[in-house]
C-alpha positions in Angstrom: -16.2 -3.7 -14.9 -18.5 -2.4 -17.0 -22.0 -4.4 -16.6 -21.1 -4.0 -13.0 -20.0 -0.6 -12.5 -22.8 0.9 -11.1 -22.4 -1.6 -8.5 -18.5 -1.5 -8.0 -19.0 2.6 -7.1 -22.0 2.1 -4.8 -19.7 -0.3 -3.0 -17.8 3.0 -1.4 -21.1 4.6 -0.7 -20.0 8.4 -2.4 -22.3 11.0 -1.7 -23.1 13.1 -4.6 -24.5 12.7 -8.0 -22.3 14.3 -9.7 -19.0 12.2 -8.0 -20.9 8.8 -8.7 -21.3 10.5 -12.3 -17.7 11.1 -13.0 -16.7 7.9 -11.4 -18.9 5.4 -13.7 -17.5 7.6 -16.6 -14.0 6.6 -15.8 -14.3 2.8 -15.2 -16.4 2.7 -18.5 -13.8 4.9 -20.4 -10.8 2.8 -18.9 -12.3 -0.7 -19.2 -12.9 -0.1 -22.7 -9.2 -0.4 -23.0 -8.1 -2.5 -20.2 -6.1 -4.7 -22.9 -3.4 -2.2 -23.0 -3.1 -2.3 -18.9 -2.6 -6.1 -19.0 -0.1 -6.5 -22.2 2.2 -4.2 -21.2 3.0 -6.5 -17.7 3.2 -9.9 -19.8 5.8 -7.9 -22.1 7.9 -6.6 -19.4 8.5 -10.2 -18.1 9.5 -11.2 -21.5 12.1 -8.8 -21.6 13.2 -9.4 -18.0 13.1 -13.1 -18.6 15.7 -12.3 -21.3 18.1 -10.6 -18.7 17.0 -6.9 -20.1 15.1 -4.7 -17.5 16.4 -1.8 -19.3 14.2 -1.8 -22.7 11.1 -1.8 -20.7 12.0 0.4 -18.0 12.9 3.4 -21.0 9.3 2.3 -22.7 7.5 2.8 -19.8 8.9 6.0 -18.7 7.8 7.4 -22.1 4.4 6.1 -21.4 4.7 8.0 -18.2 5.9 11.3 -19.9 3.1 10.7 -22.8 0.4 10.2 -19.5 1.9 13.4 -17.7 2.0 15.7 -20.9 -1.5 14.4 -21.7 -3.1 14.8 -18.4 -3.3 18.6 -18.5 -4.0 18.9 -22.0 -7.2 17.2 -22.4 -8.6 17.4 -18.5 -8.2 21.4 -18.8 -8.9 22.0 -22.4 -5.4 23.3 -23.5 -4.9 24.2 -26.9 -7.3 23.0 -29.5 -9.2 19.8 -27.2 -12.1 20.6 -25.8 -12.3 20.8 -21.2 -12.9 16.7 -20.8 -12.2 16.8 -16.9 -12.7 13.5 -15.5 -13.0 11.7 -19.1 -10.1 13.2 -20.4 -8.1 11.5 -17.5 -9.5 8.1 -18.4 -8.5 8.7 -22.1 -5.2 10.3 -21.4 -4.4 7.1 -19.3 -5.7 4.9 -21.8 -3.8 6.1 -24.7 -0.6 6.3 -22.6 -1.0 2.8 -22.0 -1.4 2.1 -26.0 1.7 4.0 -26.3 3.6 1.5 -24.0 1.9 -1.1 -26.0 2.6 -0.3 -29.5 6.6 0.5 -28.9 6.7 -3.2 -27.0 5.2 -5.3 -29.6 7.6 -2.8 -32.2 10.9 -3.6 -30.1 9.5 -6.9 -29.9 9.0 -7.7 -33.5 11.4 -5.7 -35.3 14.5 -5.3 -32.9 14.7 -8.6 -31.3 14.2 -12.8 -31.9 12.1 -13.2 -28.8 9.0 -14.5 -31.2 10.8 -15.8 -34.0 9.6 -19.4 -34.8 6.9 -18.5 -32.5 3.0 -19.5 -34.4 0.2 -18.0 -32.5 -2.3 -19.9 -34.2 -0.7 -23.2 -33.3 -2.0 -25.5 -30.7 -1.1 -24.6 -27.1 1.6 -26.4 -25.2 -0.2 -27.8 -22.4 3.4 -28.6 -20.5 4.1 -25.3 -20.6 0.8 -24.6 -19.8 1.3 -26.6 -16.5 4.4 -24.8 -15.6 2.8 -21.7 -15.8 -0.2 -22.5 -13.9 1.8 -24.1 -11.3 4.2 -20.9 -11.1 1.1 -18.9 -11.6 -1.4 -20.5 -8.9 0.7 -19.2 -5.7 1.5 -15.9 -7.2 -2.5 -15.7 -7.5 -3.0 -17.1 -4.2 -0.9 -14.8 -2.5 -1.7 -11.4 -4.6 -5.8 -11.9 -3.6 -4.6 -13.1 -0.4 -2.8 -9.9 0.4 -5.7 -8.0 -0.9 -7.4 -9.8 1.5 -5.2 -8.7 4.8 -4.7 -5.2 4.0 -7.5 -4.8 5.9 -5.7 -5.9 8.8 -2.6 -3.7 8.2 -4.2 -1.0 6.9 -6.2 -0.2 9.8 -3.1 -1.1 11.9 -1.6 1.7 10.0 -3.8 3.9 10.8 -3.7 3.3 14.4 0.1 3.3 14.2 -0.4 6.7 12.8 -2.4 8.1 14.9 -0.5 6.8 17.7 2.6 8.1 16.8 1.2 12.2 16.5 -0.6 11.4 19.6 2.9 10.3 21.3 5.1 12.5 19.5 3.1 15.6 20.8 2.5 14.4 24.9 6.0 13.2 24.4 7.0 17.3 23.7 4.5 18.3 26.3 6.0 15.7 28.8 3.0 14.4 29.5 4.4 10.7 30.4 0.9 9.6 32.3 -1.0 10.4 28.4 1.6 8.3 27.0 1.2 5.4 29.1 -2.2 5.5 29.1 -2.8 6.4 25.3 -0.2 3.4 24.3 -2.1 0.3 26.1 -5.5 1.8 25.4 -4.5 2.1 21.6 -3.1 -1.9 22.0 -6.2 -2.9 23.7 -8.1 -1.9 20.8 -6.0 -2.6 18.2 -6.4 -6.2 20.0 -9.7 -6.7 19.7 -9.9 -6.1 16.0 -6.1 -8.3 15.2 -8.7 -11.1 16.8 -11.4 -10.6 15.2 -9.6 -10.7 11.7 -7.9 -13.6 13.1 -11.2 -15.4 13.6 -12.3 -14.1 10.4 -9.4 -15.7 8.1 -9.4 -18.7 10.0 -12.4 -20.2 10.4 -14.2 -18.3 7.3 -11.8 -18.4 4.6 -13.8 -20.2 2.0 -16.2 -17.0 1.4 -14.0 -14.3 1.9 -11.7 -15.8 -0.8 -14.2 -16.6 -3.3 -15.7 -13.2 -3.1 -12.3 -12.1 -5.4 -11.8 -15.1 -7.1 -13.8 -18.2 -8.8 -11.1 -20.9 -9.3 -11.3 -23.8 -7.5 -7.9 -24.5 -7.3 -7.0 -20.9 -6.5 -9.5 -21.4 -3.4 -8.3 -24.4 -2.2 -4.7 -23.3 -2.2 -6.3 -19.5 -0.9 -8.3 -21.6 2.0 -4.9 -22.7 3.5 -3.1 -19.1 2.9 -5.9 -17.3 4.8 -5.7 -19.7 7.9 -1.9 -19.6 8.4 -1.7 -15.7 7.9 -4.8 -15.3 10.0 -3.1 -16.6 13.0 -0.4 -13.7 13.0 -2.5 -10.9 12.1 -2.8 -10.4 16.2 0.6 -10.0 15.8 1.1 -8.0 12.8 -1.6 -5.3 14.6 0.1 -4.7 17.9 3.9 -4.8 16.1 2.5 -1.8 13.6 0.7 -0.2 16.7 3.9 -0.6 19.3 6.1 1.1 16.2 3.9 4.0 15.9 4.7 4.5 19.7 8.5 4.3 18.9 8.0 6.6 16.4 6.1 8.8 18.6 9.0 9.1 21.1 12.2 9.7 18.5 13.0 5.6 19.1 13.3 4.5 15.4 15.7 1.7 15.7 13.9 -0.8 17.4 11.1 -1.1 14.7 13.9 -0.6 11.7 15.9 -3.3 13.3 12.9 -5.8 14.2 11.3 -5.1 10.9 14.1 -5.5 8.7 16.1 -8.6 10.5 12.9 -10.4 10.8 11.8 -9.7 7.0 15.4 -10.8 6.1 15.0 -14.4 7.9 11.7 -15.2 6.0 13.4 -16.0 2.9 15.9 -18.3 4.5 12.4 -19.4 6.2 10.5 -20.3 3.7 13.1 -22.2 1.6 13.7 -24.1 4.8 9.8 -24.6 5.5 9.1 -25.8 1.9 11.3 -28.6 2.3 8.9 -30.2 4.5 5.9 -28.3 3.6 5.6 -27.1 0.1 3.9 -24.5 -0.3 2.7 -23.9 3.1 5.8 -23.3 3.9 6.2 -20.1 2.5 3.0 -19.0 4.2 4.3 -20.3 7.4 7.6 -18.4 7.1 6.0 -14.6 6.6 3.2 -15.4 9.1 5.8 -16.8 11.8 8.4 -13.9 11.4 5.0 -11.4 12.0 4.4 -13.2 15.2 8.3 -12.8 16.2 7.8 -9.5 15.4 5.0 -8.2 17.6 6.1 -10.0 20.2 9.7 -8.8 20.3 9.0 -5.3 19.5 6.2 -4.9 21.8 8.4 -6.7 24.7 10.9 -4.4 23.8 8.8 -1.3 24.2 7.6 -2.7 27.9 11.1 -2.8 28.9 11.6 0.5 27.5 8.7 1.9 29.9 10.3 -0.1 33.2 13.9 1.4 31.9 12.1 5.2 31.5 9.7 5.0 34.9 9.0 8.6 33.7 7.0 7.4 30.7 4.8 5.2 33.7 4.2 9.1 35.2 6.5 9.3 38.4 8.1 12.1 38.6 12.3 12.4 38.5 14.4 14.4 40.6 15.8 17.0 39.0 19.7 16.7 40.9 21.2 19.4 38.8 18.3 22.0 40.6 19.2 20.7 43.7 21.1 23.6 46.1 23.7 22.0 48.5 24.2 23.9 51.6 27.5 24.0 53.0 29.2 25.7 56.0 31.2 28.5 55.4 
């Protein structure tokens, strides 16, 4: 992060000097400790492999507390440090984390038997090596591979977003035509770019995975993630999208029940898609429940339009305006 920081900020393309200043000062300032982002982690597991979440839950809430009290102090100048700004962030966060650290590797040592008969300086145990990299390998696989389709869902988020105000305020207006119109214009474009991610993951995975990550085993197993999540991210975009249009109109069941459900099934999913899959199973269990998902929800929403012909932009009869004339 550090030979290549220069390179890392231009990648956002800030405007100003002085921004692109403050940012290279960070990264260098927090890459000089990174060690104390990565220990703390490893640590945690240790102590929730042991069946106690609550040791490293109370040190890292005093890491927090150390991080907020610090914060102030040295970005502002309070008391007798100097006005660091920017810097004094980075340090603030830095020595927060050594905090975190220090108290681990204390509780650790001195208050438990986690380490006892432990030598560090002995020879690795390359079968326990091998489990871990074969428990490791998919959690790798699917942590860059996520990284990797956020772009998908966070642009369907924004368009979900933006769909919802944009519903939610014609929707007050009752201005059914604008909703109509705005919700298959916003899917139509939403479409295009679900299929050109699609196309992306699927037939360029190889490039796009190796741009985070060198491993060749890592690739191989990230090659066959990307093509089986690329062919729901279609999906995944027009699901999001029809559930900011739910949202829009005060219907927030149909996405909670669709979302939720079909997230449930995927573990029951992938432990049945394993069996005959490995692996791939998994993958094919999360990117099969997306496809259910925008299919389902946006059929759902179309029925909801042919049940409401108002939303389409025909006008009701109001019956309870209508005067009745009788004879007297």
């Amino acid at each position: 992060m550090i030979i290549f920081r220069k390179q890392l900020i231009g990648f956002f393309n800030i405007n100003g000097e002085d921004i692109v200043s403050r940012a290279i000062s960070y990264i260098v300032i927090v890459s000089a400790g990174m060690i104390f982002f990565f220990l703390p982690p490893v640590l945690t597991a240790i102590f929730n492999g042991h069946g106690d979440s609550r040791t490293p839950f109370r040190i890292n809430v005093v890491g927090l507390i150390v991080n907020i009290i610090l914060d102030p102090i040295l970005i502002f100048g309070l008391g007798p440090f100097p006005r660091m700004g920017v810097q004094g962030a980075a340090i603030a966060t830095i020595f927060a984390q050594f905090v975190v650290t220090a108290i681990f590797i204390y509780v650790i040592t001195k208050k438990t038997d986690y380490f006892d008969g432990v030598n560090f300086l002995q020879k690795p145990d390359w079968l326990h090596m091998r489990k871990i990299v074969k428990f490791g390998l998919p959690i790798a696989v699917q942590s860059v591979g996520s990284q990797i389709e956020s772009i998908t869902w966070m642009t369907a988020g924004g368009f979900q977003t933006a769909l919802s105000a944009f519903v939610g305020q014609n929707f007050g207006a009752k201005k059914w035509d604008r909703i109509y119109k705005g919700y298959f214009i916003a899917l139509a474009i939403i479409s295009i770019i679900g299929t050109i991610t699609s196309c992306l993951l699927i037939f360029f995975p190889s490039p796009i995975f190796s741009i985070f990550i060198s491993e060749k085993a890592v690739i191989k197993d990230g090659i066959v993630y990307l093509r089986i999540l690329g062919i729901s991210q279609l999906f995944m975009c027009i699901e999001m999208t029809t559930a900011g249009a739910f949202n829009g109109l005060g219907r927030t069941m149909p996405p909670s029940i669709v979302g939720i459900v079909l997230n449930m099934l995927r573990i029951p999913g992938a432990l049945l898609l394993s069996m005959f899959l490995g692996l791939s199973g998994v993958w094919w269990s999360i990117s099969i429940s997306s496809i259910l998902k925008g299919l389902i929800l946006t059929s759902w929403f179309i029925i909801f339009l042919k049940i409401h012909p108002e939303i389409r932009g025909m006008k009701l009869i109001d019956f309870s305006k209508l005067k009745v004339k009788t004879d007297n």
